[in-house]
N, C-alpha and C positions, 0 to 999 in steps of 0.2 A: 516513535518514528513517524514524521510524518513524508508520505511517498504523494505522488497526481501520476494518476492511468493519462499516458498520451494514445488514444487511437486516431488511425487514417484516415478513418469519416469523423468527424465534427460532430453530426447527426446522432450517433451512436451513444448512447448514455446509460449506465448501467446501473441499478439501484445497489444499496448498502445490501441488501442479500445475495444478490448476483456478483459485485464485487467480492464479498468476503468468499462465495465458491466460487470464485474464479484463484484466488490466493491459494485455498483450501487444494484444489487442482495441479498448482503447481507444486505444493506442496509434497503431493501424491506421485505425481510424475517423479520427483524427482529423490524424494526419500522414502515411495513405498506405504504402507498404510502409517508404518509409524509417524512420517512425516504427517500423514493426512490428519492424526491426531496430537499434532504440535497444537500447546495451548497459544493462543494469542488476542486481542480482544482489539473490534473496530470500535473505536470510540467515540471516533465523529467523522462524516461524510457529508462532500454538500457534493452535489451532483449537476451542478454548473460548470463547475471549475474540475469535476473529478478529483478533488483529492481529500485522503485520508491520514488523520491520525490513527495510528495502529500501535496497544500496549502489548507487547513481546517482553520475555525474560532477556535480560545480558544471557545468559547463555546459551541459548539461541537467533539472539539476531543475528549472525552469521550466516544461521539457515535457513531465516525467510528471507535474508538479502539475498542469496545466491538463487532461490525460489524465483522470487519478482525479477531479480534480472535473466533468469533462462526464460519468464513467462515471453513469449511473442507474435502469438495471435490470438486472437479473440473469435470467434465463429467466423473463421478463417479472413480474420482481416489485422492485418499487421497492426500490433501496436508493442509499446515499452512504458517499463515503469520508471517515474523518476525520484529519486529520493532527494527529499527537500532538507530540512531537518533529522538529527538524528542527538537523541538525547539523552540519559538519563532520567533526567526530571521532566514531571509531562508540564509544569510551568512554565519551563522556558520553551516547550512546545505550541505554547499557546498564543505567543505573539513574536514581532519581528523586531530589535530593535533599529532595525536599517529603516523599518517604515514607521518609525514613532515621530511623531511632529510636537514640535513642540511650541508655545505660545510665547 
């Protein structure tokens, strides 16, 4: 799955630790400790652009999708997640073919 954190300041930029307890968060908010201990694994984060690949089971992405999207503010400043890709395979996670150029 890969999602990009939109926040309301630009300025604001959150490292792969903070990100992942921030998910971890919602997770808790909204399923409880159990949810807090949903397996999931951040795989890759660039903190430019804010966005993350994130490995979750098929039988769970349903409940980190519904996580990220109730997540909506960050240290009280409005933001949303957006889910970019969503896949099976983390190969085809790994690139776009809309942006492939070819010679």
């Amino acid at each position: 799955m890969k999602v990009s954190l939109v926040l309301e300041n630009d300025s604001t930029k959150l490292s792969a630790i903070e990100l992942k307890q921030f998910i971890i968060t919602g997770l808790k908010n909204l399923y409880g400790e159990v949810g807090a201990a949903f397996p999931f694994d951040l795989l890759k984060y660039d903190v430019d652009s804010q966005t993350a690949l994130l490995r979750v089971y098929n039988r769970g992405l349903v409940k980190l999708w519904s996580s990220l999207t109730l997540l909506g503010s960050y240290q009280d400043q409005p933001c949303a997640f957006r889910v970019l890709q969503v896949s099976p395979f983390l190969l085809a996670l790994s690139g776009n073919s809309r942006d492939l150029e070819l010679d």
